[in-house]
C-alpha positions as CSV (number, residue, x, y, z in Angstrom):
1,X,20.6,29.2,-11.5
2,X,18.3,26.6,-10.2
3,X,16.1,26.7,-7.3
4,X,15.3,23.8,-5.1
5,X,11.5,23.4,-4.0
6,X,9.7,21.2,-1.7
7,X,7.9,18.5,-3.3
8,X,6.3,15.3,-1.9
9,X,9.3,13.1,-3.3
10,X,11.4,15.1,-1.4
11,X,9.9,14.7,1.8
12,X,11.0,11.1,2.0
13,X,14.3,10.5,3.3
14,X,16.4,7.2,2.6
15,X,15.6,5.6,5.7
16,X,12.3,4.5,4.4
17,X,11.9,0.7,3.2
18,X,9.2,-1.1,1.8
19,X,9.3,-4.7,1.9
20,X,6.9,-7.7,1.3
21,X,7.2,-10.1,4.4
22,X,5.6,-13.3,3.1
23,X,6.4,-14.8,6.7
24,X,4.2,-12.2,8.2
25,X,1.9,-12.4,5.2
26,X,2.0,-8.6,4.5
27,X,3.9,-5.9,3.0
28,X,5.7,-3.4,5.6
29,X,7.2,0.1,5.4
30,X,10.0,0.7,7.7
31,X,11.3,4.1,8.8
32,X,14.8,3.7,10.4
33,X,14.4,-0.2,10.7
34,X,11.0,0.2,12.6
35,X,7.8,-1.3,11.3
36,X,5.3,1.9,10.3
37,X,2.5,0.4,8.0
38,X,1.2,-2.7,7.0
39,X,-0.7,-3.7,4.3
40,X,-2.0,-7.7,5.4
41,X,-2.8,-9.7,2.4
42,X,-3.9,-13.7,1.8
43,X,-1.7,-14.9,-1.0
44,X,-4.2,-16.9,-3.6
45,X,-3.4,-18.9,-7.3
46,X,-3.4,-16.2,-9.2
47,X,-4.4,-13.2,-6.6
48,X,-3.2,-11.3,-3.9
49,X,-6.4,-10.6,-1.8
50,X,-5.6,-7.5,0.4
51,X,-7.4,-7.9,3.7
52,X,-6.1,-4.9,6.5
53,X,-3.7,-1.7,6.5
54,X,-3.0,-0.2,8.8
55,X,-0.4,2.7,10.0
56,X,0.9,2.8,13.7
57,X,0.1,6.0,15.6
58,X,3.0,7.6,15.7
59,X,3.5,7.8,11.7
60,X,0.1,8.8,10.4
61,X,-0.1,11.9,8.8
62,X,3.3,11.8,6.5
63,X,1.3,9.6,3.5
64,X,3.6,6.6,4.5
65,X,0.3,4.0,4.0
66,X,-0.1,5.5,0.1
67,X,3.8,4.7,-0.6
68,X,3.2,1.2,1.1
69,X,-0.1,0.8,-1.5
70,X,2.0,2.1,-4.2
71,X,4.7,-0.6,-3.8
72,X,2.3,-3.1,-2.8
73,X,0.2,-3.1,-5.8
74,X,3.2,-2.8,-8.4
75,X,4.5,-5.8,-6.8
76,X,1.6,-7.9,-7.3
77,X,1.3,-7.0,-11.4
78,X,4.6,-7.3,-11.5
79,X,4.2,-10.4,-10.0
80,X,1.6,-11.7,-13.1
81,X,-1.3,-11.4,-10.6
82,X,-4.4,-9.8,-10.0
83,X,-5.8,-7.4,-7.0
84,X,-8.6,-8.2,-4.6
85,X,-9.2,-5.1,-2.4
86,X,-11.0,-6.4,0.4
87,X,-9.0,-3.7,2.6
88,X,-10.8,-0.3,2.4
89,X,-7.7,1.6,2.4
90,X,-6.3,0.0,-0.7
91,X,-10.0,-0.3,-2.8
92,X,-10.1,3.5,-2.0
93,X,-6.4,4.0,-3.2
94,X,-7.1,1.8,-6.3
95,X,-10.2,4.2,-6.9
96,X,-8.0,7.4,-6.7
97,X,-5.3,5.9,-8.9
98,X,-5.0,4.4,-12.4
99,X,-3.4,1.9,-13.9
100,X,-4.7,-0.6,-11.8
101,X,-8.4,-1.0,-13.4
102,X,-7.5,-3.9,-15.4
103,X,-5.8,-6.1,-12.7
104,X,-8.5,-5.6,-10.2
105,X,-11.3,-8.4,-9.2
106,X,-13.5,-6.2,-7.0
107,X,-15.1,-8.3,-4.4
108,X,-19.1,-8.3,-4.7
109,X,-19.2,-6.8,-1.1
110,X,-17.9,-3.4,-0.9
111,X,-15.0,-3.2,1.8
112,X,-16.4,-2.2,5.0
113,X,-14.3,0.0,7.3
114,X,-12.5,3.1,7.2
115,X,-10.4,3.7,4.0
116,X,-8.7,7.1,5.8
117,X,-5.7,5.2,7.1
118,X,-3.3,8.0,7.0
């Protein structure tokens, strides 16, 4: 017999979406239909230059802005571009994660802001 455990996969239910908005220029996750995080970005030849993310009040603390980061930046390499993580969130969540390294062009000015956008 199996047990079931909580694990952080599990804590997401189905009525989460992530979505890039190329209207809006940025990539959202939506929790029943209603925008939660953004991640803005500038689409450039060859780069998608992430500028801003930010999570609305009333979501923080659930790690919503790490899944939008995690979409985000699998959709630009998948894409055939590169990463510029002008957006202190996302330069701090390419630090803390790998796999990114070689599809990053880190800008010669460190972000400046807050990276804790949870």
């Amino acid at each position: 017999m199996t047990e079931f455990t909580d694990s952080t996969a599990e804590s997401f239910s189905p009525d989460v979406t992530t979505v890039r908005n190329d209207k809006f220029h940025r990539y959202e996750l939506l929790v029943d239909g209603e925008v939660a995080v953004i991640s803005q970005f500038m689409d450039k030849p060859g780069h998608i230059d992430f500028l801003h993310t930010e999570t609305r009040p009333q979501f923080k603390g659930r790690g919503l802005a790490k899944v939008l980061a995690h979409f985000a930046l699998d959709d630009v390499l998948a894409s055939g571009k590169r990463i510029i993580p002008h957006c202190p969130f996302i330069a701090a969540y390419l630090r803390k994660h790998e796999g990114y390294d070689l599809d990053v062009d880190w800008p010669p000015e460190p972000p400046v802001g807050e990276p804790d956008n949870e």
